[in-house]
C-alpha positions as CSV (number, residue, x, y, z in Angstrom):
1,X,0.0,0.0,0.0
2,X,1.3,3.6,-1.1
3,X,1.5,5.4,1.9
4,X,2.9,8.8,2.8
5,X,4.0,7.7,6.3
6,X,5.9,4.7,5.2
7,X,7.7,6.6,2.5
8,X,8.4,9.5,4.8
9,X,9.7,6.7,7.5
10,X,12.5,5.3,4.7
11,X,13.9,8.7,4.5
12,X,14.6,9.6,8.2
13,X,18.0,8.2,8.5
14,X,19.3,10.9,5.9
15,X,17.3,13.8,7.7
16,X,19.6,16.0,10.1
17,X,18.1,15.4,13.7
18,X,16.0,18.3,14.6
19,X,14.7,17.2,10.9
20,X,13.9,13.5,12.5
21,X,12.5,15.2,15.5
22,X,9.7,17.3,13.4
23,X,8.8,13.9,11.4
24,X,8.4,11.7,14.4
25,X,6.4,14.1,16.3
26,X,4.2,14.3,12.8
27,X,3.7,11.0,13.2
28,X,1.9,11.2,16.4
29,X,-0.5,13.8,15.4
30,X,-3.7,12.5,15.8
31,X,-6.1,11.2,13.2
32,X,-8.5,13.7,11.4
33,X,-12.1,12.4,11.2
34,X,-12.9,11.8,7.4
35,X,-14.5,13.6,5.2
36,X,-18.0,12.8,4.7
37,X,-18.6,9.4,2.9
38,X,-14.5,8.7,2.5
39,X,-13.4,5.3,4.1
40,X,-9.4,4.7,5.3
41,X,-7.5,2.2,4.9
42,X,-4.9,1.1,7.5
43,X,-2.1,-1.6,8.4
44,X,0.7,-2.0,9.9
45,X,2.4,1.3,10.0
46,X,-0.1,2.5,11.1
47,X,-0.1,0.0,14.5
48,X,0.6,2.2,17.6
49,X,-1.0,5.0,15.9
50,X,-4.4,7.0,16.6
51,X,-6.8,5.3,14.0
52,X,-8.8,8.2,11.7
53,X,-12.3,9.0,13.2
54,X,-15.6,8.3,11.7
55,X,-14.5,6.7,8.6
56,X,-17.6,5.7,6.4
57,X,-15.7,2.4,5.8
58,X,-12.5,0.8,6.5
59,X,-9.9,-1.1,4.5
60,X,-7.6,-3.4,6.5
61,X,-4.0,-4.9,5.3
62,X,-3.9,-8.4,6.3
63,X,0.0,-8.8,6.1
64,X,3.1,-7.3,7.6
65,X,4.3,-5.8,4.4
66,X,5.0,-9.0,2.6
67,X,2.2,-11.7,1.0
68,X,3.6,-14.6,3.6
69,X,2.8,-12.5,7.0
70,X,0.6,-11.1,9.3
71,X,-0.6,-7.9,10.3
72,X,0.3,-7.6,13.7
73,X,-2.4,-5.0,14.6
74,X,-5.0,-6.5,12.6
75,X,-7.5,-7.7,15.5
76,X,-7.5,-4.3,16.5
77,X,-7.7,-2.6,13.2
78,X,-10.6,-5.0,12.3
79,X,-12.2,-3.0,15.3
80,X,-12.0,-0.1,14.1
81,X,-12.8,-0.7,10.7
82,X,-16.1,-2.8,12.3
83,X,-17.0,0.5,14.0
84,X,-17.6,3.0,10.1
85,X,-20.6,4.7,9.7
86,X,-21.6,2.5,6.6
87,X,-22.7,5.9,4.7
88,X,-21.9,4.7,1.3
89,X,-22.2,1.8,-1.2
90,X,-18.5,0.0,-0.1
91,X,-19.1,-2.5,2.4
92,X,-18.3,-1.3,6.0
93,X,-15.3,-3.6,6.7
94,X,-12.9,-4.8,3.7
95,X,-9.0,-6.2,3.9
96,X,-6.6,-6.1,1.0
97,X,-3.5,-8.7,0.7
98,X,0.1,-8.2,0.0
99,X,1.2,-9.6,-3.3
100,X,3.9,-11.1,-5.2
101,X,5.5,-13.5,-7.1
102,X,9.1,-14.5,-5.9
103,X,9.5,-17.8,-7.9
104,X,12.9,-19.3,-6.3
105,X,14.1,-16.3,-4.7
106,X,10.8,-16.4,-2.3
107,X,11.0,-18.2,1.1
108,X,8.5,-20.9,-0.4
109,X,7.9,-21.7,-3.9
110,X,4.9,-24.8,-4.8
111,X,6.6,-28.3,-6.3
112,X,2.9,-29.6,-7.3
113,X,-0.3,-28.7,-7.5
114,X,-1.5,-29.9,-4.4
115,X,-1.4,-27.1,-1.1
116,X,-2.7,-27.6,2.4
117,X,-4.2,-31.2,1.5
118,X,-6.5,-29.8,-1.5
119,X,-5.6,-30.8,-5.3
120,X,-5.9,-27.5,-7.2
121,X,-6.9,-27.5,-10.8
122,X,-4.4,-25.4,-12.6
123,X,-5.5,-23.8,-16.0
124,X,-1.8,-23.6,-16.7
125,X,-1.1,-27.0,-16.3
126,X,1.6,-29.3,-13.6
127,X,3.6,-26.9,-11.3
128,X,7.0,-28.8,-11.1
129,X,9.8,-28.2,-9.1
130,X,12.2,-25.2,-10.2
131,X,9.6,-24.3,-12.3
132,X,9.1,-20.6,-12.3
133,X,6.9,-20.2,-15.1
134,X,2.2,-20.1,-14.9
135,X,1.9,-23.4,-13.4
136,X,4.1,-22.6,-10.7
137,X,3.0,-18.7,-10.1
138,X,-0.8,-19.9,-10.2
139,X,-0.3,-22.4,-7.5
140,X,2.0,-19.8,-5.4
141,X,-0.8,-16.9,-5.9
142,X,-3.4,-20.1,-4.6
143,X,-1.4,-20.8,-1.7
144,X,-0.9,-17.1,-0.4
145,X,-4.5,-16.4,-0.5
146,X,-5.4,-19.4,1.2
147,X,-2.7,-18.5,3.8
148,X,-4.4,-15.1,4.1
149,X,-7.9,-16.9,4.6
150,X,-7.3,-19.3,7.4
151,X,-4.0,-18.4,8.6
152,X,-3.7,-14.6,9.6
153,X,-6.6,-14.4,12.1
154,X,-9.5,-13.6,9.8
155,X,-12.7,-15.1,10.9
156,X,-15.6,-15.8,8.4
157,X,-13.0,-15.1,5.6
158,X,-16.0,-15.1,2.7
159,X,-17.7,-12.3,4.3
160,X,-15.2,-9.9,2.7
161,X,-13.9,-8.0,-0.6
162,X,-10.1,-8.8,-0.8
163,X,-7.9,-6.1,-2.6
164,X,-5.0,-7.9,-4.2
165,X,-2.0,-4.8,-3.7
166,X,-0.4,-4.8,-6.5
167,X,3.0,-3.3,-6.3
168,X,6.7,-2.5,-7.9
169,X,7.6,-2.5,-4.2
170,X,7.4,-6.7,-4.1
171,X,8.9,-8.9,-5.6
172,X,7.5,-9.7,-9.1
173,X,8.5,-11.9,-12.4
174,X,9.9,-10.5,-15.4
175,X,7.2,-12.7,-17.1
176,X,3.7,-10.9,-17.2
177,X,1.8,-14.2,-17.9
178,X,3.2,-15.7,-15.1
179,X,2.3,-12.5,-12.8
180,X,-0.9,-12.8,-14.1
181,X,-1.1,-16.4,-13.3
182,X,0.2,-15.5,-9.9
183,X,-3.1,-13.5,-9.4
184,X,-5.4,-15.2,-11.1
185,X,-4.0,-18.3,-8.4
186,X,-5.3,-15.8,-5.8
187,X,-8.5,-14.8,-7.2
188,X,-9.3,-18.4,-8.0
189,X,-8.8,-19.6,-4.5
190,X,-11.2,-16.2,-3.1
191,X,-14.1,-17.3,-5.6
192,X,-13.4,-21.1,-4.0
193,X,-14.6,-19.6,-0.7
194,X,-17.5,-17.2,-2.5
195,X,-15.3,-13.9,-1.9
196,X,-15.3,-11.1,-3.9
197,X,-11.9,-9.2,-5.1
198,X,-10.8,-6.2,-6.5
199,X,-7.3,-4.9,-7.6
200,X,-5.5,-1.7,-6.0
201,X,-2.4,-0.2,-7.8
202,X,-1.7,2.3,-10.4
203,X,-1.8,2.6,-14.3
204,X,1.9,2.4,-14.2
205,X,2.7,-0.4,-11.9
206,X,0.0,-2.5,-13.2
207,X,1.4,-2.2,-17.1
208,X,4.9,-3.0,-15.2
209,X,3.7,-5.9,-13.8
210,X,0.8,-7.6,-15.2
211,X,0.4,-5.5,-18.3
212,X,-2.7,-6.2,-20.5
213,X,-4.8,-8.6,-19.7
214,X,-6.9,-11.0,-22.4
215,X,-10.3,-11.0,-21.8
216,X,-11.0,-14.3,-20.7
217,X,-8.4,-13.9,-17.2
218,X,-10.8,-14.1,-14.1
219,X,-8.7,-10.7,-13.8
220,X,-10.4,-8.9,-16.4
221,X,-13.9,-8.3,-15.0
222,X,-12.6,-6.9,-11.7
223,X,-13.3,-3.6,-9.9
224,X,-10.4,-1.0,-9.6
225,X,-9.0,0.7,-6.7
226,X,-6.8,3.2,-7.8
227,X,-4.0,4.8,-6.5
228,X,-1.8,7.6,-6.9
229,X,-4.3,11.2,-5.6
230,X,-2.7,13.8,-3.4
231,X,-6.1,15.6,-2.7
232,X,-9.8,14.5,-2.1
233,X,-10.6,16.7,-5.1
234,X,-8.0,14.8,-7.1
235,X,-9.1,11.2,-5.7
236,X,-12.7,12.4,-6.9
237,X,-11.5,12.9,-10.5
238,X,-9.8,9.7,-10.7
239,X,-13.3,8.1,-10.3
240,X,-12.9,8.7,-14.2
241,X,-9.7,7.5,-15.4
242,X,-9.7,3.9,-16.8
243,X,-10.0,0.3,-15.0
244,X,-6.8,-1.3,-14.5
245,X,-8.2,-4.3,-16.8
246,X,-10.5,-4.2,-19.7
247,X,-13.9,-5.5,-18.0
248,X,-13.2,-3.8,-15.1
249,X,-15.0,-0.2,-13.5
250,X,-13.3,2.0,-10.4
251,X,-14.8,1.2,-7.5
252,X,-12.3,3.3,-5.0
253,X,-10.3,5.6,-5.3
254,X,-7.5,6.9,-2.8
255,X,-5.5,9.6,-1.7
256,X,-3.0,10.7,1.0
257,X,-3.4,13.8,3.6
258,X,-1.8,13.9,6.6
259,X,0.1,10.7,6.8
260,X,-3.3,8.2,6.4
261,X,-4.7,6.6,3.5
262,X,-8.4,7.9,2.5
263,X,-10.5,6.4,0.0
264,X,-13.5,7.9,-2.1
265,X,-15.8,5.3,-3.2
266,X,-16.9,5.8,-6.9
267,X,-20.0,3.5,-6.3
């Protein structure tokens, strides 16, 4: 998730001190309440942190910054997120996932197509070991989401929409098929367990990473939660720019103010 604070944080060592000192005390400003009918969206940095007020809906990271772990506030920001007004057409409470696709390089990489006991068909055919190619990515994107299901602390898992993050920031393929596949793996395993899913990231990334996709990826009907506003006015006009994929429409849009995340929903 593009975040202010976060990119403020990686730049504190090369501040001068009384620098430091005005960024850290920033960071313990107190949330503003949201405008009206503007969600957040919060996770780990913000843990420790005064949570925005009177959010119409919340969006919750369910990892630590990488696809295999765990928010460490994400009880608590459930909370919160459980406590939104509700005053628009986004449901009140919704969680987005970390994403990647490491092949080899990643602390785990699928030999088969089997995970967690369950045989998973595979539109791209046998994942094999060393194989960094679809088969492999699909089964990889399968296994994460299923981590994020019934591993991180989420209860009633297919209650939710689950944003798939979609950064430069992880680690990614050089292939775009196999990225692709990589998701699609995810979004097959949410739609195993009747939950609904969306993609957040921007033009550019996206392109970068998963570039276009053919109309019959599970990707290409998705909604769009785009990335990438400064202002509320800017995040409202974004509500017009194109879906990431084809099929898609923009559901959400966000923007940054103050160090949070706020989101306009376009719905």
């Amino acid at each position: 998730m593009m975040s202010a604070t976060r990119s403020v944080l990686s730049r504190v060592r090369w501040l001068p001190a009384l620098a430091v000192t005005i960024v850290l005390m920033l960071q313990a400003v107190p949330a503003e309440a949201a405008a009206a009918g503007v969600g957040n969206d919060v996770s780990w940095p913000q843990c420790g942190r005064a949570l925005p007020k009177g959010p119409a809906f919340g969006i919750v990271g369910v990892n630590n910054g990488l696809a295999n772990t765990t928010n460490p506030c994400l009880a608590t920001q459930l909370t919160w997120a459980a406590s939104s007004s509700g005053t628009t057409a986004q449901p009140k409470v919704q969680l987005y996932v970390n994403t990647a696709n490491p092949g080899l390089a990643g602390s785990w990489w699928p030999t088969s197509n089997t995970y967690a006991g369950t045989k998973v068909f595979n539109p791209y055919g046998d994942c094999k070991a060393n194989d960094v190619g679809p088969a492999c990515s699909y089964m990889y994107g399968w296994a994460k989401a299923y981590d994020d299901a019934y591993i991180r602390g989420i209860s009633n898992p297919s209650a939710y929409t689950w944003w798939l993050d979609v950064e430069t920031g992880n680690s990614w393929s050089g292939d775009k098929v196999a990225n692709r596949a990589d998701l699609e793996g995810m979004v097959a395993f949410f739609s195993s367990i009747n939950a609904k899913t969306g993609i957040y990231s921007t033009a550019t990334q996206w392109s970068q990473i998963a570039g276009t996709v053919p109309a019959a990826s599970p990707l290409f009907t998705l909604p769009s939660w785009l990335a990438g506003a400064r202002t509320l006015a800017a995040a409202t006009r974004n509500c017009s720019n194109a879906a990431l994929t084809g099929g898609g429409s923009v559901s959400l849009t966000q923007y940054v103010s103050g160090g949070y995340d706020y989101d306009y929903s376009c719905i």
